[in-house]
C-alpha positions as CSV (number, residue, x, y, z in Angstrom):
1,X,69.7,123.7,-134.3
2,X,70.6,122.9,-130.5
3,X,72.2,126.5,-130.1
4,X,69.0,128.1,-131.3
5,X,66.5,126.1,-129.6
6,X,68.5,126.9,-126.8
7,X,69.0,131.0,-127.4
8,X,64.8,130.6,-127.8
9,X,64.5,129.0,-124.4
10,X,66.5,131.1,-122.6
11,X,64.9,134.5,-124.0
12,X,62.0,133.1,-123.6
13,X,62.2,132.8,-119.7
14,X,64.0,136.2,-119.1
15,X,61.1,137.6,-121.6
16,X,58.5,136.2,-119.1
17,X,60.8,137.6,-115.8
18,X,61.0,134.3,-114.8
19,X,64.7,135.1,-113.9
20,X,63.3,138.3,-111.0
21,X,60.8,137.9,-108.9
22,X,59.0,140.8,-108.8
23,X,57.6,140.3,-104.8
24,X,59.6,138.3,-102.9
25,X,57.9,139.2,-99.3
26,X,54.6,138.2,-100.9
27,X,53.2,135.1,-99.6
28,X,54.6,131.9,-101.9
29,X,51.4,130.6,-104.5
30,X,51.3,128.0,-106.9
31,X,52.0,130.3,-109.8
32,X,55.5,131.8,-108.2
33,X,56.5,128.3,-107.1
34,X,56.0,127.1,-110.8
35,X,58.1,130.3,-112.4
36,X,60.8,129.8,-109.6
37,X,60.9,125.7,-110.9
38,X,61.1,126.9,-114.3
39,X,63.4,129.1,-114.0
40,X,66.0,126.7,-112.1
41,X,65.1,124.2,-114.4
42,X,66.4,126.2,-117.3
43,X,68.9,128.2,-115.6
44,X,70.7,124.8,-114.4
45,X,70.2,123.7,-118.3
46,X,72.2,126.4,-119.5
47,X,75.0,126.1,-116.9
48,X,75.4,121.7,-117.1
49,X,75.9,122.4,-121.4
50,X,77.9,125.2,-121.0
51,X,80.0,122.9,-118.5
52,X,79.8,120.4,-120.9
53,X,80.6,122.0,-124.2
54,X,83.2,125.0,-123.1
55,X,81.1,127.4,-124.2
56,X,79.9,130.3,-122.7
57,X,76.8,130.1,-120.4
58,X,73.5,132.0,-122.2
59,X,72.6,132.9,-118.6
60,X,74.6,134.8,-116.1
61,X,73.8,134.1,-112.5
62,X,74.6,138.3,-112.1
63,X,71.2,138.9,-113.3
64,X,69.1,135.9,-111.4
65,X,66.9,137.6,-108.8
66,X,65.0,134.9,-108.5
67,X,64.9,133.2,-104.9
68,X,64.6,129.3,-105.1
69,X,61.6,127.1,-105.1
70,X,60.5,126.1,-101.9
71,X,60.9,122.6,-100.8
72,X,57.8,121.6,-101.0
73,X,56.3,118.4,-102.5
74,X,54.1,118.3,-105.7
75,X,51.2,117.2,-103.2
76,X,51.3,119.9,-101.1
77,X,52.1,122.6,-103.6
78,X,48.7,121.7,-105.4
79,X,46.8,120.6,-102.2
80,X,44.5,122.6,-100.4
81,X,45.8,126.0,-99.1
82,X,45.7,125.4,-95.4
83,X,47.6,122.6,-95.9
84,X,50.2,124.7,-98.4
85,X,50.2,127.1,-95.6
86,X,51.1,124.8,-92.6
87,X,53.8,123.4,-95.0
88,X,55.3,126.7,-96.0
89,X,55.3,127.5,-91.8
90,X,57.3,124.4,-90.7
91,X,60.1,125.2,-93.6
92,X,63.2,126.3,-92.3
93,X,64.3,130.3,-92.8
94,X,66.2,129.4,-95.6
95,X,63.5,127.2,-97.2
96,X,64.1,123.9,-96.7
97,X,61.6,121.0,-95.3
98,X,62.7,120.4,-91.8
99,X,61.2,116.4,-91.8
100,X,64.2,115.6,-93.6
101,X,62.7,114.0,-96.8
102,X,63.3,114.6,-100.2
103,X,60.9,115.4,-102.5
104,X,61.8,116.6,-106.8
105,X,61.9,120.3,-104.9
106,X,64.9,119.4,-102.4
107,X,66.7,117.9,-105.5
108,X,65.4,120.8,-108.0
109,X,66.7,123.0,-105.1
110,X,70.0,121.7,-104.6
111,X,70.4,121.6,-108.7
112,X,70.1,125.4,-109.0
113,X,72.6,125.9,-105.9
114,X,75.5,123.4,-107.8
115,X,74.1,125.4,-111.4
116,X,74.7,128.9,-109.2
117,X,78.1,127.9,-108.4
118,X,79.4,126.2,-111.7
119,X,77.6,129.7,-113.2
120,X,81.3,131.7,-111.5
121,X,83.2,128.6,-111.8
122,X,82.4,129.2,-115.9
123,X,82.6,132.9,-115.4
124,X,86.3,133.0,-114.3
125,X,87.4,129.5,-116.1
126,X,86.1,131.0,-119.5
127,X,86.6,135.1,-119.0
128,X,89.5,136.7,-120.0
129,X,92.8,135.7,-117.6
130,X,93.4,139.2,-116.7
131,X,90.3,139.6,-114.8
132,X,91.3,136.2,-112.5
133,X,93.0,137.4,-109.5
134,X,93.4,135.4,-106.6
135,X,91.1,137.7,-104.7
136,X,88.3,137.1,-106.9
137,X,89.2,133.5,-106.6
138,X,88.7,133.6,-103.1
């Protein structure tokens, strides 16, 4: 019953594109914030049972085209937008809060990086031996 629940939640969220963003120079809203969220969130799902169960992944992180979620607090995300705004301009270029505190965004963030990584970790640990060289190790 897991597996399917599972196949369901995963076609579900490529289904609704959650896994591409369609306009990543457009300016951040509350909408794409929430999909990118979701999507780690299930992405990151996928990889940790996969990890845990030596299966493969559902998900491959070849077709994620999805940037992450800004690190931006619940507050602000659902605050006023001049205060969104002036949040979104004091981020960093790669999008992290440069006051140094952590919010469920910096950790939701740093989730889908570990889940992006442990997605190739599972892709040469489970694949087929003959496609592990050491180059594509390194």
């Amino acid at each position: 019953m897991l597996w399917r629940s599972l196949g369901d939640l995963y076609n579900a969220a490529t289904g609704l594109g959650l896994h591409r963003d369609k306009d990543i120079n457009a300016p951040p809203t509350i909408c794409s914030e929430m999909r990118r969220r979701t999507w780690a969130v299930v992405f990151s799902i996928d990889k940790t049972i996969a990890a845990f169960t030596g299966r493969p992944p559902g998900l491959s992180h070849r077709y994620n085209l999805c940037p992450l979620p800004l690190d931006l607090t619940d507050e602000v995300l659902l605050g006023p937008k001049e205060e969104r705004d002036r949040a979104i301009s004091m981020l960093d270029s790669n999008g992290w809060n440069t006051v140094g505190e952590m919010s469920a965004a910096t950790s939701l963030r740093a989730v889908m990086i570990h889940s992006l990584i442990l997605s190739e970790i599972l892709e040469v640990s489970l694949g087929a031996e003959s496609r592990c060289s050491d180059e594509r190790l390194m």
